[in-house]
N, C-alpha and C positions, 0 to 999 in steps of 0.2 A: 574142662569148662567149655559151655559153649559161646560165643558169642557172634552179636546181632550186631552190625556197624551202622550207623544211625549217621549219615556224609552230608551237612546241609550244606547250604553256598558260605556261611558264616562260619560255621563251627559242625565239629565233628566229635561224637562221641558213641560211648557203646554200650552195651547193652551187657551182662554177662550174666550167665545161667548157669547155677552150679549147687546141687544140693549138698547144705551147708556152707552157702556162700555168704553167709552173716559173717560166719568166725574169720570171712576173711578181708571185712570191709576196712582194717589199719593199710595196709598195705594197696588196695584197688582205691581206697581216696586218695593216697600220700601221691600214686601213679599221675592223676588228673586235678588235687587241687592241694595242694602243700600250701598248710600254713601251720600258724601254731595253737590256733581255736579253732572251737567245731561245737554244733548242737546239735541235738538229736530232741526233734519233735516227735513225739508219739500217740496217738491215740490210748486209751487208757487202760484198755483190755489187752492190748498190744504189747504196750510197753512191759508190763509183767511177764509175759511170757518170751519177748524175746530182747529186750532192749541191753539185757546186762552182757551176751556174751559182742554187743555192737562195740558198748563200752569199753570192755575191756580189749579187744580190739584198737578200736582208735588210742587210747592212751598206747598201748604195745606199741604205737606207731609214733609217739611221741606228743599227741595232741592234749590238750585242756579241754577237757569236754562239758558242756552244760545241756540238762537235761528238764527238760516240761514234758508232763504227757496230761491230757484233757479228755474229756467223751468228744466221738466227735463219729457222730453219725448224721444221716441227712438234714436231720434241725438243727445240726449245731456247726452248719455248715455256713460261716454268716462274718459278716462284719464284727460283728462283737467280739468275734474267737479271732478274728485278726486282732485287732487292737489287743488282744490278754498276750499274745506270741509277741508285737513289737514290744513291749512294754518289758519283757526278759531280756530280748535283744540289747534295744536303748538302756535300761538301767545296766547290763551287764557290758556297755562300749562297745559290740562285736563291731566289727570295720571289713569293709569290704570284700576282704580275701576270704572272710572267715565261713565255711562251708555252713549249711543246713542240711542234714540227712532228714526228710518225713517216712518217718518208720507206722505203716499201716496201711489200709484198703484207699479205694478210690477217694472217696471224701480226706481225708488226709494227707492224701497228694496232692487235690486240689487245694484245701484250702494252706496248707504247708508249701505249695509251689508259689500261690499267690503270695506268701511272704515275703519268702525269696523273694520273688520279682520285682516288690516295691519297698522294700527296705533298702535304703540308701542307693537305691534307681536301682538294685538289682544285688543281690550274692550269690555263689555256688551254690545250684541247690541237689542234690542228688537222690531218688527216690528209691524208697527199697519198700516195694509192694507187698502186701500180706497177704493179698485175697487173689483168686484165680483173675476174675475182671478187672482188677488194675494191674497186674500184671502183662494182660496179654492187649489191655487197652491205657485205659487212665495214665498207666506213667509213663509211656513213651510219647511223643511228641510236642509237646510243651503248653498241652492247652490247661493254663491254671486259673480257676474261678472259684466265687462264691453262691450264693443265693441270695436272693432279696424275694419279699412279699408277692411281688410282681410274677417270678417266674426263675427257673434252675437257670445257674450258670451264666446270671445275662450281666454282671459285674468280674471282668477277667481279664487274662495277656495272655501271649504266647511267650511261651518262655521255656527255652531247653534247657533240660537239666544237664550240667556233667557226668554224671554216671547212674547208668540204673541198675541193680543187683539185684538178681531175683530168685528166691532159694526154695525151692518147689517142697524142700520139707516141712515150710512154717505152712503147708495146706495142710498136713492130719489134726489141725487145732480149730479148721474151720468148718462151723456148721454146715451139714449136707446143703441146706437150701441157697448158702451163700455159694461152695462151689457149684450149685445148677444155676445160680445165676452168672457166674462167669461164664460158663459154658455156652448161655446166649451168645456174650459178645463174641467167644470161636464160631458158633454157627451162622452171626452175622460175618463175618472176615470171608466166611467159606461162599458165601451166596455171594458176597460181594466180586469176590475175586477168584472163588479155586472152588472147582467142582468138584476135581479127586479130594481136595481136602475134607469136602461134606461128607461124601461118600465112607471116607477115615472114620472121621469123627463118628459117624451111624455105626459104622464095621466094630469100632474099640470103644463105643459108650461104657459099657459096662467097665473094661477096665481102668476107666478116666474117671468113673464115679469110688471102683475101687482104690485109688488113689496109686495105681502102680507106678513106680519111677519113673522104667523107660520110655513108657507111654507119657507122662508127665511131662517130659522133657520133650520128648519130639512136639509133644502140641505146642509148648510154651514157645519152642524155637519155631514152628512153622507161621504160626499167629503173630509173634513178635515181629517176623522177615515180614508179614503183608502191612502189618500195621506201620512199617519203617518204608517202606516201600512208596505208601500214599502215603506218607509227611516229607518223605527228600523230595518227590513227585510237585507238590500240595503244598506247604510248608503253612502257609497262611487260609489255607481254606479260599481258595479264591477260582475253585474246579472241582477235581477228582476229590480231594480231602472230604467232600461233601459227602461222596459217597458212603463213607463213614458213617457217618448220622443214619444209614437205613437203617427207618423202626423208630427210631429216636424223635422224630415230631409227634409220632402218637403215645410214646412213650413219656415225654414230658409232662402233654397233656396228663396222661394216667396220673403222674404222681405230682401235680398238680394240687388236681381235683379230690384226688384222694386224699392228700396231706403228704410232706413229705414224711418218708421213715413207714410209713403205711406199707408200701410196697416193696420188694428188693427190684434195684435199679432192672436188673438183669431181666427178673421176671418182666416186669413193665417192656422191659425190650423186645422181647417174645414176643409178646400179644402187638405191641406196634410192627412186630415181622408182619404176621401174621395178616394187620390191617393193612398194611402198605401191599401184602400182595394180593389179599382181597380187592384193592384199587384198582390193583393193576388191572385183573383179570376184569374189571368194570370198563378201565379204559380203553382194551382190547389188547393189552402189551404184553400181556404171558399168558398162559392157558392156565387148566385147573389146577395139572399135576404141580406147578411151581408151588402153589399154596400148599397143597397134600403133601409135597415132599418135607416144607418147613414143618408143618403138622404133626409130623411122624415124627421127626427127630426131637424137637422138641418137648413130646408126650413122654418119646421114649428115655430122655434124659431127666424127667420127670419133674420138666416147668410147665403153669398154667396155662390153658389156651382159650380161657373164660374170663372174665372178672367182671364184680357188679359197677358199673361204669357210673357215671354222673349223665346228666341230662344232655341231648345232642347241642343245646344252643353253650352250655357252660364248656363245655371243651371243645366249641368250635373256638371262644374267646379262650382256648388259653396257649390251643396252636399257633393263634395270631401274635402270639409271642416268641415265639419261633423264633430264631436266628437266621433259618434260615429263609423268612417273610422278607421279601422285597418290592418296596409301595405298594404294602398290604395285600399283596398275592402268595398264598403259602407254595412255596415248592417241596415238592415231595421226593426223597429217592423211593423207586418202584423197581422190583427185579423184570427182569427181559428172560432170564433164565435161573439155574442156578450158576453163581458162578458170573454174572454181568447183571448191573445195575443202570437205569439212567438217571436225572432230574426232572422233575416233570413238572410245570406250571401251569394258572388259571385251570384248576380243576373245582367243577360245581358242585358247591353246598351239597345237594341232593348226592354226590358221587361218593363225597368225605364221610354222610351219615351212613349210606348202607355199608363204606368200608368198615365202621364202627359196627356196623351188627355182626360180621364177621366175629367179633369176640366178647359180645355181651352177654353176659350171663342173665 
């Protein structure tokens, strides 16, 4: 098994990667959170395919297990699906000690992490990821949110989970398009911070699409180490964690505009790569090749590098939502190369639109 150590100033936990690491979640909970209940949240398509060997697991380990599983894709990522989760909780008394496993992709982390967090000011919550992109993103460092009308993710906490388990077998159940969209967030990881890493991932696309082990696992664990790296770094987003988000204000915008569930998160990521380094190369901060390089990998991994976008003034108003807008100035990460990123603020209107033709169909 490999594992990823996650060392904040508060709390320490870890990461472990291990195909067929479900059958062994009685034993890696009882390690970090011993008690005599436990739930398992799951998405709905999820929970079917892998939620029984969890169960039987945790009880082997001595637990009472209660079990919900919901749809729970980007529209169903909301307040409302919070309050159906407290409501099992509260009427079934869980108390403090009592763990939450969110069994499923990104959206199920978030909104499954966001329970944990505010249920009774907070429970163990422990994430075991289904999809490439919450694995190598979504579940490690503790950002749990919902959705409102307004915009993705702007109702949330930070909040660490005690263990994340990630079993790179439940990926031969996921649709091709959803592992190329994980694969965004490795090829964002790789720009952001590791150029041999890009260079990997171009080298062994094919056998990452093929779903081969060893390759599976070296990515999950090299992706995992950066992703933990900028949150012990970052913990709060209040720096470097930013960097993270390259791609991700134009990315929002997309799925926005589009509707949520329209788009796979990943893909949208892509195309906001892509836009951010069209910027760049506007604002003078990277040459062509940065963009040509994101270009190629991304073609060759076979995500979008077009899409029919919404009109330039509707998804200026939906960047303005941004998180990362501060007294209505959007900041943007923009790569420098591959492999280094900076933040960059007060960038004009006219700069933002031609990044956007960068990927308009």
């Amino acid at each position: 098994m490999k594992t990823v150590e996650v060392s904040l100033p508060r709390q320490k936990y870890s990461v472990q990667i291990k195909a067929g690491a479900i059958a062994d979640m009685g034993p890696l909970l009882t390690a970090c959170a011993a008690a005599q209940r436990c739930a398992v949240f799951a998405d709905g398509v999820v929970a079917e395919l892998y939620q029984e060997p969890i169960v039987k697991s945790l009880e082997e380990s001595g637990y009472e297990v209660t079990t919900h599983s919901r749809s729970l894709g980007e529209a169903d990522k909301t307040l409302a699906a919070v309050q159906e989760f407290y409501d099992i909780l509260l009427d079934g008394r869980f108390e403090r000690k009592s763990p939450i496993v969110a069994l499923g992709g990104g959206v199920t982390g978030d909104t499954i992490g966001f329970v944990a967090s505010t249920y009774l000011r907070g429970v163990p919550l422990v994430q075991v990821p289904t999809t490439l992109l919450s694995m190598v993103d979504a579940s490690v460092g503790g950002k749990v949110a919902v959705n409102v009308p307004q915009g993705k993710n702007l109702i949330g906490s930070f909040y660490q989970p005690k263990l994340v388990v990630v079993d790179p077998n439940v990926l031969s159940s996921l649709p091709k398009a959803e592992l190329r969209s994980g694969l965004a967030e490795c090829i964002k990881h790789a720009v952001i911070r590791d150029a041999e890493l890009f260079a990997w991932t171009e080298k062994h696309a094919d056998e990452l699409l093929a779903l081969d082990s060893g390759r599976l696992v070296e990515l999950l664990e090299r992706n995992i180490s950066i992703k933990a790296k900028v949150v012990v770094e970052d913990e709060r987003e209040q720096g470097v964690r930013a960097h993270l988000n390259f791609g991700h204000t134009f990315a929002h915008a997309i799925e926005k505009t589009a509707g949520y569930g329209r788009v796979l998160h990943g893909e949208a990521v892509g195309l906001g790569m892509l836009a951010a380094a069209r910027l760049s190369i506007v604002l003078g901060l990277c040459g062509q090749e940065v963009y040509d390089a994101i270009h190629r990998l991304l073609s060759r991994v076979g995500l979008p590098t077009q899409y029919e976008l919404a009109d330039a003034a509707t998804l200026l108003d939906a960047m303005r939502l941004d998180k990362k807008v501060s007294e209505g100035d959007i900041r943007f990460v923009l790569p420098l190369s591959i492999g280094e990123v900076c933040i960059r603020g007060g960038v004009a209107e006219k700069d933002i639109h031609e990044a956007w033709s960068a990927v308009r169909a």
